[in-house]
C-alpha positions in Angstrom: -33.8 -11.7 19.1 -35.0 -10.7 15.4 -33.2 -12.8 12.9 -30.9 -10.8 10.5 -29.9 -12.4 6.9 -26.4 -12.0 6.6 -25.2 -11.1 3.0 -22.7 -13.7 1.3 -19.7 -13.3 -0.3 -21.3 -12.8 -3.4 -23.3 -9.8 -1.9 -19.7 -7.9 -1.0 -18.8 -8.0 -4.8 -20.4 -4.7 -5.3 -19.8 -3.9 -1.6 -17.2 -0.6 -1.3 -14.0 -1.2 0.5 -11.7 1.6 1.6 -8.8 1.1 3.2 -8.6 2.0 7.3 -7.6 5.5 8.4 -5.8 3.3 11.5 -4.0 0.8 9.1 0.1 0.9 9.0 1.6 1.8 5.8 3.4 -1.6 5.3 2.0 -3.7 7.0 -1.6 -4.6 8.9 -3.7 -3.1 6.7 -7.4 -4.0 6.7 -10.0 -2.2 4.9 -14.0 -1.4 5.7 -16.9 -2.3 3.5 -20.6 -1.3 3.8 -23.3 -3.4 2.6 -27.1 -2.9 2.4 -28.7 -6.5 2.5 -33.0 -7.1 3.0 -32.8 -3.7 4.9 -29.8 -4.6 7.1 -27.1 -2.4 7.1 -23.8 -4.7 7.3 -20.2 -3.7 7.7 -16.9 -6.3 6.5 -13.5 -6.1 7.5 -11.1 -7.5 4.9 -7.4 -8.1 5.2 -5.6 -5.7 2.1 -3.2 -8.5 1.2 -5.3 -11.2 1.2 -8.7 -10.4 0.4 -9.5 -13.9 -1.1 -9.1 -15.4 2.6 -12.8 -13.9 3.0 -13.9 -10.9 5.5 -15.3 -10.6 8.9 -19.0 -9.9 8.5 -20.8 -7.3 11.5 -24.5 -5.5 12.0 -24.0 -2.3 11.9 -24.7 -2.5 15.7 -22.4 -5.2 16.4 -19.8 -3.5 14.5 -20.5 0.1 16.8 -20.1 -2.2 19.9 -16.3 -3.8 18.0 -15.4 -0.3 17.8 -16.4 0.8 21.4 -14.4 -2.4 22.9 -11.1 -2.0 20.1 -11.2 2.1 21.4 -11.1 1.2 25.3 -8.1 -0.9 24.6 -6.6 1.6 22.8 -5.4 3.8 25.4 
């Protein structure tokens, strides 16, 4: 397994955020960042409301696989 450098919170400053095409209108709202780090694509998940609490932090891959699990339970 090839060590990846995850980016710190620093890094997601300049990181764009939008907000998620799936999120409520009032309420569980979370919003998407992407983030090239050292050649790594990341991806961060970020609560609306309380974006100082910090962000979830994925590969690109691992966040692929999130969305692959979150869409089978979905149904």
């Amino acid at each position: 397994m090839t060590h990846v450098p995850h980016p710190t919170a620093a890094d997601f400053a300049h990181a764009a955020f939008r907000k998620s095409s799936r999120s409520g209108q009032t309420s569980g709202c979370v919003e998407i960042g992407w983030l090239d780090h050292q050649g790594h694509r990341f991806v961060a998940v970020q609560d609306t409301k309380a974006r100082h609490a910090g962000r979830l932090v994925f590969t690109e891959d691992q966040f692929a696989a999130l969305r692959l699990v979150l869409r089978s339970h979905d149904r």
